[in-house]
C-alpha positions as CSV (number, residue, x, y, z in Angstrom):
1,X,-7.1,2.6,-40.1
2,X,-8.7,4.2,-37.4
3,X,-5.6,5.8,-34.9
4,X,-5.9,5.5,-31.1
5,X,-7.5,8.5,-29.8
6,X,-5.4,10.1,-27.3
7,X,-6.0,10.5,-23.4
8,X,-8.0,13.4,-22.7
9,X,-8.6,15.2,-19.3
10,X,-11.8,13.2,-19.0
11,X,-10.0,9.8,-18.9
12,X,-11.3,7.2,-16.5
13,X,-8.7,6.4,-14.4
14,X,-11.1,5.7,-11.4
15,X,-9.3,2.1,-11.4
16,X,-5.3,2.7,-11.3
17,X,-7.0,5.6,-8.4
18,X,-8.6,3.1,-6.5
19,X,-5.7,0.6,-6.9
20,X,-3.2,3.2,-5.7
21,X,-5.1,4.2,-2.7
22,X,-5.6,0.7,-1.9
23,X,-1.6,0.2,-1.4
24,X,-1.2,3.2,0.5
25,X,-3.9,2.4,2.4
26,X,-3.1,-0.9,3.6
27,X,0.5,0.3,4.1
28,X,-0.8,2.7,6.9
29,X,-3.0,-0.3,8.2
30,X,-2.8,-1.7,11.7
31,X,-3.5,-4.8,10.3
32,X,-0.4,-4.5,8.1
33,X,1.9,-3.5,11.2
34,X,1.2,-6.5,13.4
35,X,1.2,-9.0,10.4
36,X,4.5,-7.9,9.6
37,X,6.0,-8.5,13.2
38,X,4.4,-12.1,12.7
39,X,6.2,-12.7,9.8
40,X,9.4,-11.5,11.4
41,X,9.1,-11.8,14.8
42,X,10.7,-8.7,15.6
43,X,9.4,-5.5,16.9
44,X,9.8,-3.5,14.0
45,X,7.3,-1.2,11.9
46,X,6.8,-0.6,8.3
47,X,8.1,2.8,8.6
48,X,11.3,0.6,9.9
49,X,11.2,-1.3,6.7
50,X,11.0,1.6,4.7
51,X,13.9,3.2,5.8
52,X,15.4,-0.3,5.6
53,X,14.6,0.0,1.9
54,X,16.5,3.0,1.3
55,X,19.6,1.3,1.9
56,X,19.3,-1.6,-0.2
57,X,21.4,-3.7,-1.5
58,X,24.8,-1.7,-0.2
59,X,24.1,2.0,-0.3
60,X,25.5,4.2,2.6
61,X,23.5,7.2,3.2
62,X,23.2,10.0,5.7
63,X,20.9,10.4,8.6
64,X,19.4,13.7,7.2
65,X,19.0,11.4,3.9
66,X,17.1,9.0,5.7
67,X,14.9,11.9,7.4
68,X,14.6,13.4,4.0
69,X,13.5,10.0,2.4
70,X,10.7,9.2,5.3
71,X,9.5,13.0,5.4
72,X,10.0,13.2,9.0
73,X,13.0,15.5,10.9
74,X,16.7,14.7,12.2
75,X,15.5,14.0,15.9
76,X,13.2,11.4,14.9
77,X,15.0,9.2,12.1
78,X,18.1,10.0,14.6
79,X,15.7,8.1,17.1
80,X,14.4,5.2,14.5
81,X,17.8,4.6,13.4
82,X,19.0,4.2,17.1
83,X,16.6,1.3,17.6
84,X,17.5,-0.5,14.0
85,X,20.9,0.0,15.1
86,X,20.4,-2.1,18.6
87,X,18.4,-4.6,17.0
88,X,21.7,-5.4,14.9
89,X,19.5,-4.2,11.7
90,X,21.8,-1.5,10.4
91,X,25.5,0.3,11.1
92,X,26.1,3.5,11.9
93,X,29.8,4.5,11.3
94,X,30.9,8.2,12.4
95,X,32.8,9.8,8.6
96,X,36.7,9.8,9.4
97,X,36.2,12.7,7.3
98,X,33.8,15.0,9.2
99,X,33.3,13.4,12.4
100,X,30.0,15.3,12.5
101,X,28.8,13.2,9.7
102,X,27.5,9.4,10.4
103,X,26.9,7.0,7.7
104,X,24.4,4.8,8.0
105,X,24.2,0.9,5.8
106,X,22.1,-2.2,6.6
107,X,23.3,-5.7,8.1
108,X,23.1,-8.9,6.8
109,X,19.9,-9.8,9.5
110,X,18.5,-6.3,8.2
111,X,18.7,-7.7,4.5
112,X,17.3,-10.7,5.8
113,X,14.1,-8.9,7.7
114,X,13.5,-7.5,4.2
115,X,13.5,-10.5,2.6
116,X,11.2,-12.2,5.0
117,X,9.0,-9.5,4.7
118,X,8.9,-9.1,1.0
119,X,8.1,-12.7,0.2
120,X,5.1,-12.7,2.3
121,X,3.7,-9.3,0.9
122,X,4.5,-10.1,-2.6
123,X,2.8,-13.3,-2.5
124,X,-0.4,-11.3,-1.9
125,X,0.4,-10.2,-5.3
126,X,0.6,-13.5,-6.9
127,X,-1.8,-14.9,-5.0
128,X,-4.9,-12.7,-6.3
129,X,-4.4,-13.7,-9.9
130,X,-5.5,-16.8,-8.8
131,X,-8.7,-16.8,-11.3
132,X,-6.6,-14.7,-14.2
133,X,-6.2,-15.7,-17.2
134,X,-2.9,-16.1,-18.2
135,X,-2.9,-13.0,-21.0
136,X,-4.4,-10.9,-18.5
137,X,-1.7,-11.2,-15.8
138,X,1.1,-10.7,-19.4
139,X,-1.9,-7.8,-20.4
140,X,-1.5,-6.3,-16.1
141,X,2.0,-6.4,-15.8
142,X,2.8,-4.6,-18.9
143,X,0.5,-1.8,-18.3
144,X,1.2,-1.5,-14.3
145,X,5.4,-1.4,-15.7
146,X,4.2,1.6,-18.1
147,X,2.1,3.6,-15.3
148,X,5.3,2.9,-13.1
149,X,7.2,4.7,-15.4
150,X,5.2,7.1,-16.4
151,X,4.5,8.2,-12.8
152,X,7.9,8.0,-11.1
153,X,9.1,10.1,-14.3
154,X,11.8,7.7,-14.8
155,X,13.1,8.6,-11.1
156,X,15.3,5.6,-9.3
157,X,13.2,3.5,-7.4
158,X,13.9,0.8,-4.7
159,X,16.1,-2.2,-5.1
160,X,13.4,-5.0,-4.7
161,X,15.2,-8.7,-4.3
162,X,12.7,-11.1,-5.0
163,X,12.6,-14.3,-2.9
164,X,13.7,-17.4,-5.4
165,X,10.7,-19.4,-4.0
166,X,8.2,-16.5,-4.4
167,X,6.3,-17.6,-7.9
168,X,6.3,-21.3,-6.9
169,X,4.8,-21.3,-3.5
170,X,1.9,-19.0,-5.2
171,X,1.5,-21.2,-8.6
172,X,2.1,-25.0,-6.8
173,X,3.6,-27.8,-8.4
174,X,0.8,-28.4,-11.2
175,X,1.0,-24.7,-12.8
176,X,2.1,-24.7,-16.4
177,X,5.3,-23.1,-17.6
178,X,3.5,-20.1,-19.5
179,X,2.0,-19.3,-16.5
180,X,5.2,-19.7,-14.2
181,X,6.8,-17.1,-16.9
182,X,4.0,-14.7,-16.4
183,X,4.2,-14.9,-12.5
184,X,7.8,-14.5,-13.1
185,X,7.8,-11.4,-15.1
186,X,5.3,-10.0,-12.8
187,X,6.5,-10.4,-9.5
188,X,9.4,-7.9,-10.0
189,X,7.4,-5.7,-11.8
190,X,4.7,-5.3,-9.1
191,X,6.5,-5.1,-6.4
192,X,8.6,-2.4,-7.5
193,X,5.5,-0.4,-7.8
194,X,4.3,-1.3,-4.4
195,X,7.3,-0.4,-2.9
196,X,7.8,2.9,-5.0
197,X,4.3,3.6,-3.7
198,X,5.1,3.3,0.0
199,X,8.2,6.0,-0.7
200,X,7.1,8.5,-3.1
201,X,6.4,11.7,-1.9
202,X,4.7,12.4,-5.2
203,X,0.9,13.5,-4.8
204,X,0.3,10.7,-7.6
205,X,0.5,8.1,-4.8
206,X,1.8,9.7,-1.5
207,X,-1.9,10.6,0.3
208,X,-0.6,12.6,3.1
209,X,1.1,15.0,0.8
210,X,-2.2,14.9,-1.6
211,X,-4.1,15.4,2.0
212,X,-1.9,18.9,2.3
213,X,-2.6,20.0,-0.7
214,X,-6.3,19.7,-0.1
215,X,-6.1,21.1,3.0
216,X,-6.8,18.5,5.1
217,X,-7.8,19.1,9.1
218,X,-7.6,15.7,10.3
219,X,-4.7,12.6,10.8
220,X,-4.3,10.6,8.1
221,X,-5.9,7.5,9.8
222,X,-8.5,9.4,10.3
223,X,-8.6,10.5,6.6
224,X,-9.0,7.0,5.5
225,X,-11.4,6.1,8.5
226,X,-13.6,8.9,6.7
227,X,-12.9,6.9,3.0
228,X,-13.8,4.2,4.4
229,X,-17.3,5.4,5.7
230,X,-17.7,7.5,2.7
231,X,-17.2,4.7,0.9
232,X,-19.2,1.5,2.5
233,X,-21.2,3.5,4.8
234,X,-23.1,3.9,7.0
235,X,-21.1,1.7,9.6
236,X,-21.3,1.0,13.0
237,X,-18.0,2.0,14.9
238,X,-17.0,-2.0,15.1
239,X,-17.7,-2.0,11.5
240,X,-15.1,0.7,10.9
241,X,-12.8,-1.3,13.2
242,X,-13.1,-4.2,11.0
243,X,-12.6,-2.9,8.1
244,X,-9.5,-0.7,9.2
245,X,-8.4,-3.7,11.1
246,X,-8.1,-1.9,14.7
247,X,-10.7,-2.5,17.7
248,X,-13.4,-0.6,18.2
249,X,-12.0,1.8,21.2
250,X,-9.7,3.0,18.4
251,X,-12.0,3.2,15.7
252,X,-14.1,5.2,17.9
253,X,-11.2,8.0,18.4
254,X,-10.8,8.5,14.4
255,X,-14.7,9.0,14.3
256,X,-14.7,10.8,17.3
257,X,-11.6,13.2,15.7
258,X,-13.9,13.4,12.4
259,X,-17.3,13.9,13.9
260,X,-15.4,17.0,15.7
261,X,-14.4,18.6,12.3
262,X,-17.7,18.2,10.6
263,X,-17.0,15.5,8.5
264,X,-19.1,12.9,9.7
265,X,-22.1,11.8,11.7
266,X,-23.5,9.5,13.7
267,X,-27.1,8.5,13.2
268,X,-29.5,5.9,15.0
269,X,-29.9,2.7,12.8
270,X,-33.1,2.0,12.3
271,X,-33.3,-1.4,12.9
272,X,-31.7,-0.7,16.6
273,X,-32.3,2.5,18.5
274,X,-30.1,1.9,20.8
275,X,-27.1,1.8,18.2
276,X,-25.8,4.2,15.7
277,X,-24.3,4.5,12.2
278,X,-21.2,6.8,10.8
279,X,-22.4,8.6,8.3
280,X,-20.2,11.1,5.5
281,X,-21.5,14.5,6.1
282,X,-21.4,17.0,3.2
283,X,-18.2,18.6,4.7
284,X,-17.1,15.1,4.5
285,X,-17.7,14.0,1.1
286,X,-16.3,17.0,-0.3
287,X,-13.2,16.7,1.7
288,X,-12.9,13.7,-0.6
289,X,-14.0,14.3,-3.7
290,X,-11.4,17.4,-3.1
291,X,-8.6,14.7,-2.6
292,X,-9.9,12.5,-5.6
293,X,-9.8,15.2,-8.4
294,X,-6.3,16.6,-7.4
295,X,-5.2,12.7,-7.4
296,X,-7.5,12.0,-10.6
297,X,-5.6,15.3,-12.3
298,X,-2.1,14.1,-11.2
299,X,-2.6,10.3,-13.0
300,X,-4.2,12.2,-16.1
301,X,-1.2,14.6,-16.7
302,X,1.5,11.6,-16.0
303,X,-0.6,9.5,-18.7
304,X,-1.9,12.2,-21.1
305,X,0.5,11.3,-23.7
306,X,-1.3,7.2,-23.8
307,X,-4.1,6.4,-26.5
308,X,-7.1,6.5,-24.6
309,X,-8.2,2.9,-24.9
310,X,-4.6,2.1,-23.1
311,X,-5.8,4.4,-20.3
312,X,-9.3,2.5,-20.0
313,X,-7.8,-1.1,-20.2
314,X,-5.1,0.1,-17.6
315,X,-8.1,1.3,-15.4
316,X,-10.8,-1.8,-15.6
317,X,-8.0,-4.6,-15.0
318,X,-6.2,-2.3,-12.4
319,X,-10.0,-2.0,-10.8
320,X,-10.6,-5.9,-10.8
321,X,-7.1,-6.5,-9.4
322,X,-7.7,-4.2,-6.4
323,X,-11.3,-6.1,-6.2
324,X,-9.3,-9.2,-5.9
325,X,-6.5,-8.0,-3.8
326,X,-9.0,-6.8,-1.0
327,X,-10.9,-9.8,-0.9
328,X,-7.8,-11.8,-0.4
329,X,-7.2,-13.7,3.1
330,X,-4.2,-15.1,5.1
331,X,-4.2,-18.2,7.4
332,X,-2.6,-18.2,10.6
333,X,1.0,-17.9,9.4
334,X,0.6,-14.4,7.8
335,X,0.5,-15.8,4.0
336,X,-1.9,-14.7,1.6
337,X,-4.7,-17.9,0.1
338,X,-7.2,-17.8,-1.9
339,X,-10.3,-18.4,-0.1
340,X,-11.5,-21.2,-1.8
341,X,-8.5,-23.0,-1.4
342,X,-8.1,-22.8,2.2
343,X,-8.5,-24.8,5.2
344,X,-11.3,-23.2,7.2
345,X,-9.7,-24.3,10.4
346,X,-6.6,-22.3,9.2
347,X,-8.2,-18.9,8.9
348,X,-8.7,-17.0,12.2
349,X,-12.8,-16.9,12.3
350,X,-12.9,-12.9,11.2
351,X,-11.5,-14.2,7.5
352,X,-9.0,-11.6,7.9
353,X,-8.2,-10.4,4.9
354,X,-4.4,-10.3,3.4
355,X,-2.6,-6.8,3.9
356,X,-1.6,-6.2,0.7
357,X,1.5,-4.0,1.8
């Protein structure tokens, strides 16, 4: 019998790339930010839900843990926890111990925000194996469960409390109970990767810290602004906006930042003098393709030791999941439907697509 040959340094692993740097993405999205204070109709952020996260289900942790945690320094978590604390979210309780010491553990209504907030997010999940076979969403689950460990090197990730309803209001009353199962092994499985992906500071998924290491000049927004063009381009600026889901005004800063470093360009479309295109410059693309290969080499040493057919399914089915992920689209509520099931009148008329996290 012919044994699996093992994964190699020239693996493809274009697809679990492109399906990480699709959930980072979207977690930095302004289109993400305002969907989430739909859903909870509370002026929080996803940087507030993140640090939310961290103290889920009952942990008590320090304020220079939480600062630690988010990458950002004492003053400012010092500040974010301030406003979680007055909008009742978490508790901070001075250490009869060391009375410079204040620990810090979420309320009920914060446990409640994250809750909200996870069902509608993880329904995005669900929602895009619409069109999946039923072995393929067993076949995805158990291969995005072995990249998760294989990534986070077995390191603790977040406590994820999956809504009850979650799997039935994606699947409907007529799905069959194979296919609830699946969902149900999924959901958990998913969104713990999701969520580990939005707190990592490894350079596997954590794209400022990969931006660092490539020596990034630029924002991260404007990073992906330049993805984005590099990718689809060339765009006009409204273009851009759309896809990063932020008007134009804004758009036009992050290509205004980039154009100043070198890495892109505008040029006159051709079809309309009077307008221009965003355009990668050379700078630009190599910016990126600097980014890619240190992320490329990171996935490749956390999966060196898997056969490397395992590595290509893992790829191709994480690449047509992100495919269907992106062309997702949410209805006026904030929840994730499949296009072809939805009410036209229900869907604001830019199809906005869902936010996957």
């Amino acid at each position: 019998m012919r044994q699996a040959t093992r994964g190699t340094a020239h693996a493809d692993v274009a697809g679990i790339v492109h399906f990480v740097n699709l959930i980072a993405a979207s977690g930095r999205s302004p289109r993400t930010a305002r969907r989430l204070q739909t859903v909870v109709a509370t002026d929080v952020t996803i940087t507030d839900t993140r640090a939310l996260v961290w103290l889920m289900p009952d942990r008590k942790i320090t304020v220079g843990q939480v600062a630690a945690a988010l990458e950002v320094d004492l003053s400012r978590a010092s500040r974010q926890l301030g406003r979680l604390e007055e909008m009742g979210l978490i508790l901070r309780a001075v250490d009869p111990g060391d009375r410079r010491t204040h620990w810090i553990t979420i309320t009920d209504a914060g446990r409640a925000l994250l809750r909200t907030w996870w069902a509608v997010w993880i329904n995005d999940y669900l929602v895009a194996l619409d069109g999946w076979a039923t072995g393929d969403v067993v076949r995805l689950g158990e291969l995005i469960e072995r990249l998760h460990r294989a990534v986070a090197r077995d390191a603790a990730g977040p406590v994820i409390d999956i809504p009850a309803d979650c799997v039935a209001r994606a699947l409907g009353p007529e799905a069959d109970r194979p296919r609830r199962a699946a969902l149900e092994r999924f959901a958990p499985v998913v969104a713990a990767f999701v969520e580990w992906t939005g707190l990592t500071t490894d350079p596997v998924a954590n794209t400022q810290r990969l931006a660092q290491l490539a020596r990034c000049p630029v924002a991260m927004r404007s990073l992906i602004a330049l993805r984005t063009v590099a990718r689809h381009g060339p765009l006009a600026v409204s273009e851009l906006g759309e896809r990063l889901g932020m008007d134009s005004s804004r758009a036009s800063k992050h290509a205004a930042e980039l154009a100043d470093k070198g890495l892109l360009m505008r040029a006159v479309d051709t079809l309309d003098r009077r307008s221009s295109r965003l355009r990668a410059t050379r700078k630009g693309t190599e910016l990126i393709r600097r980014i890619d290969t240190l992320q490329r080499q990171k996935v490749r040493e956390a999966t060196a030791h898997w056969p490397h057919e395992e590595i290509a399914a893992c790829s191709s089915l994480l690449e047509r999941y992100a495919d269907d992920l992106a062309s997702g689209h949410v209805d006026v509520r904030g929840w994730a439907v499949p296009w072809e099931q939805t009410d036209k009148a229900d869907v604001p008329a830019s199809r906005e697509r869902a936010a996957t996290r």
